[in-house]
PDB file of N, CA, C and O in Angstrom:
ATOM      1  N   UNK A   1       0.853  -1.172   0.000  1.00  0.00           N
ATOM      2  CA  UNK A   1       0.000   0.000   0.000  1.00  0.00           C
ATOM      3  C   UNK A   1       0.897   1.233   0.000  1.00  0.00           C
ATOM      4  O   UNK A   1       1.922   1.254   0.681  1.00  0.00           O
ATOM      5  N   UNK A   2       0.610   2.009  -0.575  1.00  0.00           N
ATOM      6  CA  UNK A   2       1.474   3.425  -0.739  1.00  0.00           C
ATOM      7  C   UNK A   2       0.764   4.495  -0.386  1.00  0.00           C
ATOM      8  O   UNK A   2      -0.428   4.201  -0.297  1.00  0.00           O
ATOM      9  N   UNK A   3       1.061   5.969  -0.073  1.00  0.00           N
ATOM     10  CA  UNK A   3       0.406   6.723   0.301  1.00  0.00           C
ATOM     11  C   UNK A   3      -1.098   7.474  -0.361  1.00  0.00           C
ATOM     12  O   UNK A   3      -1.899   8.284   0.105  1.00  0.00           O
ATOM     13  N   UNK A   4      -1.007   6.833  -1.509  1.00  0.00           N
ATOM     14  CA  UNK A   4      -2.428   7.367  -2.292  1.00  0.00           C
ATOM     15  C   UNK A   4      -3.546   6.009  -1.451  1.00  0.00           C
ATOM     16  O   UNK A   4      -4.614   5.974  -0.841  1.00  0.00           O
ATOM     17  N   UNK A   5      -2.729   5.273  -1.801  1.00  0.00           N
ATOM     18  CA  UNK A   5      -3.857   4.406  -1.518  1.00  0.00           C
ATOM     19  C   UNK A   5      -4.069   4.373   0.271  1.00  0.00           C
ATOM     20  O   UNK A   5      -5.239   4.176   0.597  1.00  0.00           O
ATOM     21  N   UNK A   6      -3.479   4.473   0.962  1.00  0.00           N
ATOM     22  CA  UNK A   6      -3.316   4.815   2.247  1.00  0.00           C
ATOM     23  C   UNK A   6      -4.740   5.896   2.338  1.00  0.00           C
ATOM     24  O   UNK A   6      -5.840   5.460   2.675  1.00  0.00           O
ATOM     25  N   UNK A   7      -4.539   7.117   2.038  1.00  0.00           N
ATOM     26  CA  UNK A   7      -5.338   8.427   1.752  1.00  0.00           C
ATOM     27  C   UNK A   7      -6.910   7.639   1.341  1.00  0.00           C
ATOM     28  O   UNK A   7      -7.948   8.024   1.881  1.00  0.00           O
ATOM     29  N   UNK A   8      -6.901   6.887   0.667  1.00  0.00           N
ATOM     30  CA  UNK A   8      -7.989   6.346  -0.039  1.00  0.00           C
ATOM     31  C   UNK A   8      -8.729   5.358   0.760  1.00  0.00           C
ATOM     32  O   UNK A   8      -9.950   5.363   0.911  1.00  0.00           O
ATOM     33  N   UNK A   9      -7.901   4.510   1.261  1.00  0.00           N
ATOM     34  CA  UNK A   9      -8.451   3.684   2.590  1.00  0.00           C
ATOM     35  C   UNK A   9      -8.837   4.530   3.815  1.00  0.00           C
ATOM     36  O   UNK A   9      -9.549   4.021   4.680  1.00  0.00           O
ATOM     37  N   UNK A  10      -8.402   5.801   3.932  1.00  0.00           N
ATOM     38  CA  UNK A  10      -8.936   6.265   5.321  1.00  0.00           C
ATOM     39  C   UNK A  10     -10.501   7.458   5.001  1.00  0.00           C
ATOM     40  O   UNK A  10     -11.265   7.873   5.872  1.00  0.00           O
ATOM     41  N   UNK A  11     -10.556   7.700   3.751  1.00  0.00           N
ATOM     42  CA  UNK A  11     -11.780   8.625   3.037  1.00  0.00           C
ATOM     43  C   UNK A  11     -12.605   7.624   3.473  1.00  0.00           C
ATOM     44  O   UNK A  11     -13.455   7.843   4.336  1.00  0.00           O
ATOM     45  N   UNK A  12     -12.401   6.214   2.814  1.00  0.00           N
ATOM     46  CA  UNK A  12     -13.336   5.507   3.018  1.00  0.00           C
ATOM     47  C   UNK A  12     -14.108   5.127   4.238  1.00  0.00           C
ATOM     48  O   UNK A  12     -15.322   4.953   4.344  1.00  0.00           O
ATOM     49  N   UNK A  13     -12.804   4.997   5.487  1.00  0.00           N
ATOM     50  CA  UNK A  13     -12.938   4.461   6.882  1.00  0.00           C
ATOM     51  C   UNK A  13     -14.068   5.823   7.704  1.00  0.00           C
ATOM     52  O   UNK A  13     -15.003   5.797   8.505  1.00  0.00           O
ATOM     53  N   UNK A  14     -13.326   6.885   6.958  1.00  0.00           N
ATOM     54  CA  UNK A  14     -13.719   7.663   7.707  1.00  0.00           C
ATOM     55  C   UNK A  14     -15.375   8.813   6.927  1.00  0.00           C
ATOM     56  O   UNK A  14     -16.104   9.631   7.487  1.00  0.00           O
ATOM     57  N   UNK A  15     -15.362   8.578   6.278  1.00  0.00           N
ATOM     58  CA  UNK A  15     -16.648   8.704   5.149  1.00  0.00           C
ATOM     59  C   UNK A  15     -15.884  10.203   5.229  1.00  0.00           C
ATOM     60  O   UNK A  15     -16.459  11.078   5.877  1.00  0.00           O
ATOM     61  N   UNK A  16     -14.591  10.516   4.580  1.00  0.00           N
ATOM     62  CA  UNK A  16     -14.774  11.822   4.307  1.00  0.00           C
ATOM     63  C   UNK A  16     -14.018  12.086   2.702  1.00  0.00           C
ATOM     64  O   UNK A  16     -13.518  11.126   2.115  1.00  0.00           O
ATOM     65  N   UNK A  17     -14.009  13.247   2.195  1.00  0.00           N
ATOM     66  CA  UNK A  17     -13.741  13.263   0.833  1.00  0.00           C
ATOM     67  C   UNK A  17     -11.911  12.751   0.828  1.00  0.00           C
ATOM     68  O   UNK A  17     -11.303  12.523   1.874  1.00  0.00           O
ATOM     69  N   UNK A  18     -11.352  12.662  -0.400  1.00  0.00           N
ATOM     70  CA  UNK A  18     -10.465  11.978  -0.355  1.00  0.00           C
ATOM     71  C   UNK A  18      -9.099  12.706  -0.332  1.00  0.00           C
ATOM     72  O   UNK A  18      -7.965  12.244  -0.208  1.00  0.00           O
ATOM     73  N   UNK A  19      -9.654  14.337  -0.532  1.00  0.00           N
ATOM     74  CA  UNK A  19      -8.513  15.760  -0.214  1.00  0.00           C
ATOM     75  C   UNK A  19      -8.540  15.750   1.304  1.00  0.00           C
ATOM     76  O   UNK A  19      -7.590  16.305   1.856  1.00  0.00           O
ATOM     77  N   UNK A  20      -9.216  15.358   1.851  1.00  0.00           N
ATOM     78  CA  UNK A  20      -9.463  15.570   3.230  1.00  0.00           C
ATOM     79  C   UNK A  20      -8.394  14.687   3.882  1.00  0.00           C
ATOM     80  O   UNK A  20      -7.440  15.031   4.580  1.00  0.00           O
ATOM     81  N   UNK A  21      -8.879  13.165   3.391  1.00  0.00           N
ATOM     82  CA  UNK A  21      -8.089  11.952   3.988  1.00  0.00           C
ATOM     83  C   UNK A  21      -6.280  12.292   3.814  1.00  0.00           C
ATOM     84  O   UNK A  21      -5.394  12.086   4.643  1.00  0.00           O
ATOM     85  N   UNK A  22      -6.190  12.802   2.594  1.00  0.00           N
ATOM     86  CA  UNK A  22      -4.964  13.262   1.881  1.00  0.00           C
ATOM     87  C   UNK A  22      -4.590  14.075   2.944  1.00  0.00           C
ATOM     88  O   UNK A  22      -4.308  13.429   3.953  1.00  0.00           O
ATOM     89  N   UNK A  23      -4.515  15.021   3.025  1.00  0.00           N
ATOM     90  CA  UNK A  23      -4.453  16.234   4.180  1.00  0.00           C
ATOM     91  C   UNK A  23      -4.185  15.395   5.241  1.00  0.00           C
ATOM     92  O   UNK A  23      -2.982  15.313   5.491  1.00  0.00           O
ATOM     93  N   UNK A  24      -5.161  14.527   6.184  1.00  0.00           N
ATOM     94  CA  UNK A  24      -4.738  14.298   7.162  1.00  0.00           C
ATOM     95  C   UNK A  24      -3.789  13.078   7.425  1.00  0.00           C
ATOM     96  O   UNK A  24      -3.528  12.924   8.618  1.00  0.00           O
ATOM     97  N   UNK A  25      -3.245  12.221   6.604  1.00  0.00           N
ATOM     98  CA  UNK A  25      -2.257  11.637   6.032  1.00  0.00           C
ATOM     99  C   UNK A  25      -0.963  12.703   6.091  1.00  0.00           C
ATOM    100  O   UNK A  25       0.073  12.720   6.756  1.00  0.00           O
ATOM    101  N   UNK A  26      -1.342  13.286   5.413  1.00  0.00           N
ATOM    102  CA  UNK A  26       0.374  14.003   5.018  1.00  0.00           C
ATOM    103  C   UNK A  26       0.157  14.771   6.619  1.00  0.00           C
ATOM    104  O   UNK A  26       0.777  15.830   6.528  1.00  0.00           O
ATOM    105  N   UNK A  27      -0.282  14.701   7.618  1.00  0.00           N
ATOM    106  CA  UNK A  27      -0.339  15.548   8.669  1.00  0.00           C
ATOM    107  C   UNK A  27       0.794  14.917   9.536  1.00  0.00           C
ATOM    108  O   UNK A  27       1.921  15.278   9.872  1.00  0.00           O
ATOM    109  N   UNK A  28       0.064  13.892   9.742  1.00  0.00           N
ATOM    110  CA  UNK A  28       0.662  12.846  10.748  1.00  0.00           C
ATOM    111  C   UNK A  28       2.067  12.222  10.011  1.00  0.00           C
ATOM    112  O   UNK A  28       3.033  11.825  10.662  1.00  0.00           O
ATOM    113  N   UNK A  29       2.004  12.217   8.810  1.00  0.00           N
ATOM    114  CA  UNK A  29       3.234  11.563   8.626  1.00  0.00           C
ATOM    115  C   UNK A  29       4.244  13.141   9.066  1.00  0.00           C
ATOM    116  O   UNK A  29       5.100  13.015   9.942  1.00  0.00           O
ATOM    117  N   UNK A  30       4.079  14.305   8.506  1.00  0.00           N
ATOM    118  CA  UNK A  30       4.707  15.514   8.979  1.00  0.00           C
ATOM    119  C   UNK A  30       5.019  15.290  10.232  1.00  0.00           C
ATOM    120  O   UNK A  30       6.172  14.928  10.463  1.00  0.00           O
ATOM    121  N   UNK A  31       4.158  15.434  11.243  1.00  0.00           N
ATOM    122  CA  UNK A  31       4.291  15.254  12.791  1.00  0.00           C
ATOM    123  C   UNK A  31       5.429  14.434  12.989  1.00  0.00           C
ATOM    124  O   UNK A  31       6.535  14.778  13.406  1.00  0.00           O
ATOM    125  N   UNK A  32       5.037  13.312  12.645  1.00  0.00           N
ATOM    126  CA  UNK A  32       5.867  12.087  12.820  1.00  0.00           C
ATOM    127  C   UNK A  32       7.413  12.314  12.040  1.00  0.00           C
ATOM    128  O   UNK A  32       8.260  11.485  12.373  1.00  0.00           O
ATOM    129  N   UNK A  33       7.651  12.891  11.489  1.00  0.00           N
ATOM    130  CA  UNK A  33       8.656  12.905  10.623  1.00  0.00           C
ATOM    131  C   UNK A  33       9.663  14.810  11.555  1.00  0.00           C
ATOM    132  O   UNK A  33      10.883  14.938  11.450  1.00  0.00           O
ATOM    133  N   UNK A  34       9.094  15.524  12.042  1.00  0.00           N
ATOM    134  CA  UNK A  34       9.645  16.954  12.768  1.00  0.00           C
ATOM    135  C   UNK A  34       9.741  16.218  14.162  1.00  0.00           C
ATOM    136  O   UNK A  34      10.616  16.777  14.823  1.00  0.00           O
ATOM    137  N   UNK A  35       9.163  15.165  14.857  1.00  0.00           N
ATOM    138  CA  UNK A  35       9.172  14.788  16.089  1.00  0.00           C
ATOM    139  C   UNK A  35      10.576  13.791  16.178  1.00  0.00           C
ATOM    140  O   UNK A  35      11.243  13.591  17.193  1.00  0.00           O
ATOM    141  N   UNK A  36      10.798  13.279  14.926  1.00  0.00           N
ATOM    142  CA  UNK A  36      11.776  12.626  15.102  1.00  0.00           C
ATOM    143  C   UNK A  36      13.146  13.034  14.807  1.00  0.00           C
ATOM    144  O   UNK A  36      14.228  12.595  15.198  1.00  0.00           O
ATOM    145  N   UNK A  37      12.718  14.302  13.755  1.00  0.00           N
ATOM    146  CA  UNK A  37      13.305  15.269  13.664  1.00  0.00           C
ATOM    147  C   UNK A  37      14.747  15.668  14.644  1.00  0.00           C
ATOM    148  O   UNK A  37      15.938  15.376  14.530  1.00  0.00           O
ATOM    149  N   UNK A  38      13.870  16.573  15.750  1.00  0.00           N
ATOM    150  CA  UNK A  38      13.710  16.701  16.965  1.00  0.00           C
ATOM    151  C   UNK A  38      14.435  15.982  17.803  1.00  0.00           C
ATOM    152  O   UNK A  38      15.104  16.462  18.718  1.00  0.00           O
ATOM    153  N   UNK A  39      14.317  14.550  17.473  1.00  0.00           N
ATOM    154  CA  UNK A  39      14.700  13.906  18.599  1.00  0.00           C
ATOM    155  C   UNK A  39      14.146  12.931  19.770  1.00  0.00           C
ATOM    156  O   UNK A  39      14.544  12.256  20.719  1.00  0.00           O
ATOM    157  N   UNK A  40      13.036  13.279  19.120  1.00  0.00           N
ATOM    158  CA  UNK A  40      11.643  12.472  19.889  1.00  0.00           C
ATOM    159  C   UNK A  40      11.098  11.584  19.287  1.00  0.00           C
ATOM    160  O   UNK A  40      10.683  11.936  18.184  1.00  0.00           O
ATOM    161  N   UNK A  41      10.865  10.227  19.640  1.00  0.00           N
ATOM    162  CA  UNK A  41      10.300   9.258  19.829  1.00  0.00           C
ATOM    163  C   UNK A  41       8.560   9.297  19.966  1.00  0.00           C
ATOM    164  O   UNK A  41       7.919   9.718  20.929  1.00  0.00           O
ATOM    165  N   UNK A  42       8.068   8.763  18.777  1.00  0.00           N
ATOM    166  CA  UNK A  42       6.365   8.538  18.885  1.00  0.00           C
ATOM    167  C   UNK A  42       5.787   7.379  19.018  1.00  0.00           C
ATOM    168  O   UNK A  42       5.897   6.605  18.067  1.00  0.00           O
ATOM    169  N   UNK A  43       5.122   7.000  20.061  1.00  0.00           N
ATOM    170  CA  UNK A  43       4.979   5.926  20.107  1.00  0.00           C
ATOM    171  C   UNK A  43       3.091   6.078  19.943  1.00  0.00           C
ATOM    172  O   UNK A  43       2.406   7.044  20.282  1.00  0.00           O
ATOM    173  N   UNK A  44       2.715   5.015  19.433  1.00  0.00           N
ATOM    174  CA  UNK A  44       0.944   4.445  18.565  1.00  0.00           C
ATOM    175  C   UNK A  44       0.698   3.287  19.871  1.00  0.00           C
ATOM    176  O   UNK A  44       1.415   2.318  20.122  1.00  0.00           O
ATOM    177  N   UNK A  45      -0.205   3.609  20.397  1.00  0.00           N
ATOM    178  CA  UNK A  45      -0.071   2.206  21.549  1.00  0.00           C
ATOM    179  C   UNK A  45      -1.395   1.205  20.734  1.00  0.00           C
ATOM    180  O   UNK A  45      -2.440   1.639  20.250  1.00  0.00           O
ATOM    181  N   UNK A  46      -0.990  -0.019  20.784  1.00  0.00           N
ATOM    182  CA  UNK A  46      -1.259  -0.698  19.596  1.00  0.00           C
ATOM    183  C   UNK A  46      -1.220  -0.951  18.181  1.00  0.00           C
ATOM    184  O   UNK A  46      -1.897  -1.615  17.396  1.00  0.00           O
ATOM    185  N   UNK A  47      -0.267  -0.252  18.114  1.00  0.00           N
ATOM    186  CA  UNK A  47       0.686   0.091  16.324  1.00  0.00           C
ATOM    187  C   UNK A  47       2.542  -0.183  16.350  1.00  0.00           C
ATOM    188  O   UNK A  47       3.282  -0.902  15.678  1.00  0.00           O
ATOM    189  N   UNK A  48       2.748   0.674  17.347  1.00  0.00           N
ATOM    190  CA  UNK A  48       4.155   0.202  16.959  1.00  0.00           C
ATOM    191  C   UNK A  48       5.128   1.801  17.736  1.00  0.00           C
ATOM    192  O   UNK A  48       4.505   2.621  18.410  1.00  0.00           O
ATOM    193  N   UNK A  49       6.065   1.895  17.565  1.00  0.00           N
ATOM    194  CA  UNK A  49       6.829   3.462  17.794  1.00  0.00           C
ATOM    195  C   UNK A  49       8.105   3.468  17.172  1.00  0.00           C
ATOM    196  O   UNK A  49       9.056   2.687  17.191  1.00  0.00           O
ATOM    197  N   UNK A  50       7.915   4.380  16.705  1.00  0.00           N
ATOM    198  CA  UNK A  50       9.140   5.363  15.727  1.00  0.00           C
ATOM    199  C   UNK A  50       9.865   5.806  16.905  1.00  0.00           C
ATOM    200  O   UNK A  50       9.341   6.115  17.975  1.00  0.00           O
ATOM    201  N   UNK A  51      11.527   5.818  16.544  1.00  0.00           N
ATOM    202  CA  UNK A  51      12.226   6.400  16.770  1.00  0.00           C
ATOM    203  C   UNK A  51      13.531   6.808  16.363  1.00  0.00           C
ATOM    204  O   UNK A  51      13.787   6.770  15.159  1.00  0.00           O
ATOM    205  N   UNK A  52      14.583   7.275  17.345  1.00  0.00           N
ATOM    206  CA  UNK A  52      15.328   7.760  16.317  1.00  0.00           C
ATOM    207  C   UNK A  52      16.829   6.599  17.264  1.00  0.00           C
ATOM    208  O   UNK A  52      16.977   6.217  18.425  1.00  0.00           O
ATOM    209  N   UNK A  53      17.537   6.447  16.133  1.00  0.00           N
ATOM    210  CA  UNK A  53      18.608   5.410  16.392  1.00  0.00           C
ATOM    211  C   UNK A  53      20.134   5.842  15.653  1.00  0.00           C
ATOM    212  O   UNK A  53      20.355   5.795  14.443  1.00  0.00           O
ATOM    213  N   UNK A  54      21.210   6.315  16.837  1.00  0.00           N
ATOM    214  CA  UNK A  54      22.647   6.379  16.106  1.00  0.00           C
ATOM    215  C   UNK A  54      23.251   5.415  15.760  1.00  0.00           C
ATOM    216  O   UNK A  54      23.630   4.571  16.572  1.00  0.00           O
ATOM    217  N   UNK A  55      23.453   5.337  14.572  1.00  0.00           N
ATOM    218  CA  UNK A  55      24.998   4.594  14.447  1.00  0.00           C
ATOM    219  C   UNK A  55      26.247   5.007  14.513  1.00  0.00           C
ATOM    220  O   UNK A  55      26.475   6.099  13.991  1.00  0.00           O
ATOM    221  N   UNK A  56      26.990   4.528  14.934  1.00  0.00           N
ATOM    222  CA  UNK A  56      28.290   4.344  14.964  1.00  0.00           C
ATOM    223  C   UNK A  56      29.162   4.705  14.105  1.00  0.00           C
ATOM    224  O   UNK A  56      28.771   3.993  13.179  1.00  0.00           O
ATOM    225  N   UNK A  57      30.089   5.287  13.665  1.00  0.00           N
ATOM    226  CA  UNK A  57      31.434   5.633  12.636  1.00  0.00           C
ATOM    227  C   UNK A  57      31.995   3.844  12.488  1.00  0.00           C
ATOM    228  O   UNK A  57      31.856   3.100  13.459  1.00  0.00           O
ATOM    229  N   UNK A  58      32.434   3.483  11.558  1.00  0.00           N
ATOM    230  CA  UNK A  58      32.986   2.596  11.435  1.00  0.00           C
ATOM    231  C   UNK A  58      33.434   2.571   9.829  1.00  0.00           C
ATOM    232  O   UNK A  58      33.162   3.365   8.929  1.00  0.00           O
ATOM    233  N   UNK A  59      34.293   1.244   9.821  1.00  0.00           N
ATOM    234  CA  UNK A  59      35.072   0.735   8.451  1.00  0.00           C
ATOM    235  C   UNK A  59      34.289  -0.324   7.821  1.00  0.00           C
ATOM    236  O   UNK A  59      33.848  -1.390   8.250  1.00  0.00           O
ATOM    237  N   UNK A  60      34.226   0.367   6.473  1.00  0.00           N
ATOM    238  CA  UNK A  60      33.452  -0.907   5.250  1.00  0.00           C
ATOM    239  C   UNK A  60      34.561  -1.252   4.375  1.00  0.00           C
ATOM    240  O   UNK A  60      35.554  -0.524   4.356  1.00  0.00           O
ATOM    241  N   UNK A  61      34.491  -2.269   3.667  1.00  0.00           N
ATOM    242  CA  UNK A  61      35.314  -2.220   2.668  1.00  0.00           C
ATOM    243  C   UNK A  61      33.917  -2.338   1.143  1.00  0.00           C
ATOM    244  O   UNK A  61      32.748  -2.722   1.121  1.00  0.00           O
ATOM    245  N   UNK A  62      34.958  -1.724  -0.023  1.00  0.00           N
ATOM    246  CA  UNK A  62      34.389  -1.422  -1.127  1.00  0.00           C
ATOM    247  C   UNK A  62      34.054  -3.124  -1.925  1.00  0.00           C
ATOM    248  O   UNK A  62      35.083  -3.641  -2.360  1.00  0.00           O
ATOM    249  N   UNK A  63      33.122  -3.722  -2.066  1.00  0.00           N
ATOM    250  CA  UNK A  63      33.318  -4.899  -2.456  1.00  0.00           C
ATOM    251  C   UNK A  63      33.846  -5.194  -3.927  1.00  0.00           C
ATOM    252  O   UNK A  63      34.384  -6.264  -4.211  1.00  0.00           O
ATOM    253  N   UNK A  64      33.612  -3.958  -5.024  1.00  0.00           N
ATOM    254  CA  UNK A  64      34.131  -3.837  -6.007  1.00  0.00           C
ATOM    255  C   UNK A  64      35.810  -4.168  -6.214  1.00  0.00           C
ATOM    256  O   UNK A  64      36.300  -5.150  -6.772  1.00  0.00           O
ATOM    257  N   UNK A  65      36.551  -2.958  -5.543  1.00  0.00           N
ATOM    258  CA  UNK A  65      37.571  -2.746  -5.409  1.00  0.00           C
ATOM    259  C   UNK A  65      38.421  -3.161  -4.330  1.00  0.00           C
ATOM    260  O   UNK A  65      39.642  -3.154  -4.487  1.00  0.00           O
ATOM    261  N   UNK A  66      37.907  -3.513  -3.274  1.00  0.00           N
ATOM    262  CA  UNK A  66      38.771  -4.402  -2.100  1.00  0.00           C
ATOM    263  C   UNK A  66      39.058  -2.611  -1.366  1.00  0.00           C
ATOM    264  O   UNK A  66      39.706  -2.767  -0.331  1.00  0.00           O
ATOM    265  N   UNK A  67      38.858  -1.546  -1.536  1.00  0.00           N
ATOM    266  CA  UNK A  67      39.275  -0.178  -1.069  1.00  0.00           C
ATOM    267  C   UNK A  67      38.146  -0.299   0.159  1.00  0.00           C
ATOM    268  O   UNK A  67      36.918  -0.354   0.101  1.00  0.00           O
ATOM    269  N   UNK A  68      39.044  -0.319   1.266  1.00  0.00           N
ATOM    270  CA  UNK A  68      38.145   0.145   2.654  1.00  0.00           C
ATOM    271  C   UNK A  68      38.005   1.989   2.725  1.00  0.00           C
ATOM    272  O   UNK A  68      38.864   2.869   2.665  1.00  0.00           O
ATOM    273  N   UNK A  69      36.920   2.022   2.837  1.00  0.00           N
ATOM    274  CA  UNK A  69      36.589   3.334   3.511  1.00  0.00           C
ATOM    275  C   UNK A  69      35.446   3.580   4.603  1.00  0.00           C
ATOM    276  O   UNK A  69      34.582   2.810   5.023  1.00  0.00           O
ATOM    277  N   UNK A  70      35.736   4.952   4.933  1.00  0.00           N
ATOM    278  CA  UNK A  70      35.399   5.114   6.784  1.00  0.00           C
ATOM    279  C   UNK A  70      33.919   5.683   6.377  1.00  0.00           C
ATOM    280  O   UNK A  70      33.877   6.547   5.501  1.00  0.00           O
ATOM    281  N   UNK A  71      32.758   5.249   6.954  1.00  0.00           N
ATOM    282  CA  UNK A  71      31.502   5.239   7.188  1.00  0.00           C
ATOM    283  C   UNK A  71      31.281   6.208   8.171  1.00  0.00           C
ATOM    284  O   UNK A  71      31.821   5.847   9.217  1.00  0.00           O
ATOM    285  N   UNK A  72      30.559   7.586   8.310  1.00  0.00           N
ATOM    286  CA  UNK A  72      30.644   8.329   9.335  1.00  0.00           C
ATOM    287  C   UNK A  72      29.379   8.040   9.859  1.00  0.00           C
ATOM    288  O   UNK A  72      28.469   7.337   9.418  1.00  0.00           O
ATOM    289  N   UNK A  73      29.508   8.850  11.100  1.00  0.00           N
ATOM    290  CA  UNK A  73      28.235   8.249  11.994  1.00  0.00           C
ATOM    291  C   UNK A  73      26.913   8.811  11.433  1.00  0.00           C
ATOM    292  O   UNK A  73      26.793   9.745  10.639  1.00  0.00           O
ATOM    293  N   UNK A  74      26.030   8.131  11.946  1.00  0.00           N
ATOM    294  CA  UNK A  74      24.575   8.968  11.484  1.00  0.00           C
ATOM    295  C   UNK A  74      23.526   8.480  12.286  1.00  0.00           C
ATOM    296  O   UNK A  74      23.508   7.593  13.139  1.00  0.00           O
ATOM    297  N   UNK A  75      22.608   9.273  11.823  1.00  0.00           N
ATOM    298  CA  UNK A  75      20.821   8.670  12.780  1.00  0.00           C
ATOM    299  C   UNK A  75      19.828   8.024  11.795  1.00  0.00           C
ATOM    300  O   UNK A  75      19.371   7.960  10.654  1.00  0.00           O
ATOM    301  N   UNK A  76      19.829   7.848  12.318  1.00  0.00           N
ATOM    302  CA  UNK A  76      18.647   6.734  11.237  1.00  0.00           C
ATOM    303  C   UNK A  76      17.183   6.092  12.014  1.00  0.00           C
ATOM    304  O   UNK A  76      17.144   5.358  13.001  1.00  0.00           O
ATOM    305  N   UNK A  77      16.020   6.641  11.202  1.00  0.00           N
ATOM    306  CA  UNK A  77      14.798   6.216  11.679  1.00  0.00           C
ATOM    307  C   UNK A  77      14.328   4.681  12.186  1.00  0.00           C
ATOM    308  O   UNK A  77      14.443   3.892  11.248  1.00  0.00           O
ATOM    309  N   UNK A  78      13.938   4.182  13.146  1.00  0.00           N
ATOM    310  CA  UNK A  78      13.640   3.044  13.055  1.00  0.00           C
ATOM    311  C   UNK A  78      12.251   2.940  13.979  1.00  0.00           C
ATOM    312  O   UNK A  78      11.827   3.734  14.819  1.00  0.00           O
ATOM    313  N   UNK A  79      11.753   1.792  13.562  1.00  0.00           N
ATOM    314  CA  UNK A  79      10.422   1.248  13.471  1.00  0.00           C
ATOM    315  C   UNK A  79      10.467   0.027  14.383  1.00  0.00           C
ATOM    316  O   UNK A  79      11.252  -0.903  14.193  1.00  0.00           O
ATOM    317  N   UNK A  80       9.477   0.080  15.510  1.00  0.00           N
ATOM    318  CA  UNK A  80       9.337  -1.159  16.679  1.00  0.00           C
ATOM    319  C   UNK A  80       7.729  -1.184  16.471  1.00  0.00           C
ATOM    320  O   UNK A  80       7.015  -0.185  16.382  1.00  0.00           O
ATOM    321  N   UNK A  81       7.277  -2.645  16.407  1.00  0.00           N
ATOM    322  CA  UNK A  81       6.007  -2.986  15.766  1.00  0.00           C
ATOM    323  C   UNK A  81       5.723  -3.493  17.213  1.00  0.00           C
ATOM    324  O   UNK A  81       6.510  -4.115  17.926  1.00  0.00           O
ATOM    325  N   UNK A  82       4.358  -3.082  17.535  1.00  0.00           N
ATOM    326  CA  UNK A  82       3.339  -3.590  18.766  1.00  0.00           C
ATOM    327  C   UNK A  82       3.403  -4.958  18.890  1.00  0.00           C
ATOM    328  O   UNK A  82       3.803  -5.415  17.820  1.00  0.00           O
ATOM    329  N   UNK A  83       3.208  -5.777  19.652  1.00  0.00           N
ATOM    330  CA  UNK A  83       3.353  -6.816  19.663  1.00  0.00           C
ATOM    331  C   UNK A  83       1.493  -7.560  19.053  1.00  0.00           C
ATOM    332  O   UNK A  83       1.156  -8.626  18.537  1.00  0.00           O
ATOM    333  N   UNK A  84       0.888  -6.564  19.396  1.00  0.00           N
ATOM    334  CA  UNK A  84      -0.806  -6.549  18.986  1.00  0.00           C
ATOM    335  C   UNK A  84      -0.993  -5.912  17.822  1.00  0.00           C
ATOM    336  O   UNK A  84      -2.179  -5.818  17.506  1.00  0.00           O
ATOM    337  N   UNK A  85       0.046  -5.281  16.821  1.00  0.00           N
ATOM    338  CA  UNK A  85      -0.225  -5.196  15.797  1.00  0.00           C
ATOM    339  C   UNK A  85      -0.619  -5.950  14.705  1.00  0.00           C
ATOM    340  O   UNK A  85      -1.430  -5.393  13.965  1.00  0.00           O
ATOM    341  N   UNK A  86      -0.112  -7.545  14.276  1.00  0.00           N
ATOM    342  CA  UNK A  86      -1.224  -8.474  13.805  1.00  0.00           C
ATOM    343  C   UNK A  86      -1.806  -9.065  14.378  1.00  0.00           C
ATOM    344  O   UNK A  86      -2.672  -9.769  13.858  1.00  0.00           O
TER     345      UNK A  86
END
């Protein structure tokens, strides 16, 4: 499912037009996306919680060329699923 169709499943859920559903789609994903931003952690109680996760600096090597190079650190979004989510 992708975000049109996302938008399209919730017009329906929610009997409202499908600019509407759109709108409030791109809301929450916004929210969700400046909160983590931020630095903050959202958690859906019975869905799952976003947060935010560092990695580490470390060494890869190039598998092409056998050339190791240095990986700098970064944050990266990650996703913990409810245990009642299916």
């Amino acid at each position: 499912m992708n975000k049109t169709e996302l938008a399209k499943s919730v017009a329906a859920k929610a009997e409202v037009s499908q600019a509407i559903a759109k709108e409030a789609v791109d809301a929450v994903l916004d929210s969700i996306q400046e909160a983590l931003k931020g630095g903050d952690s959202v958690q859906l109680l019975g869905f799952g919680t976003f947060s935010v996760a560092e990695r580490s600096a470390r060494t890869a090597k190039n598998p092409r060329t056998g050339e190791v190079v240095k990986v700098p650190a970064k944050k990266v979004a990650k996703f913990k699923a409810s245990s009642s989510l299916i």
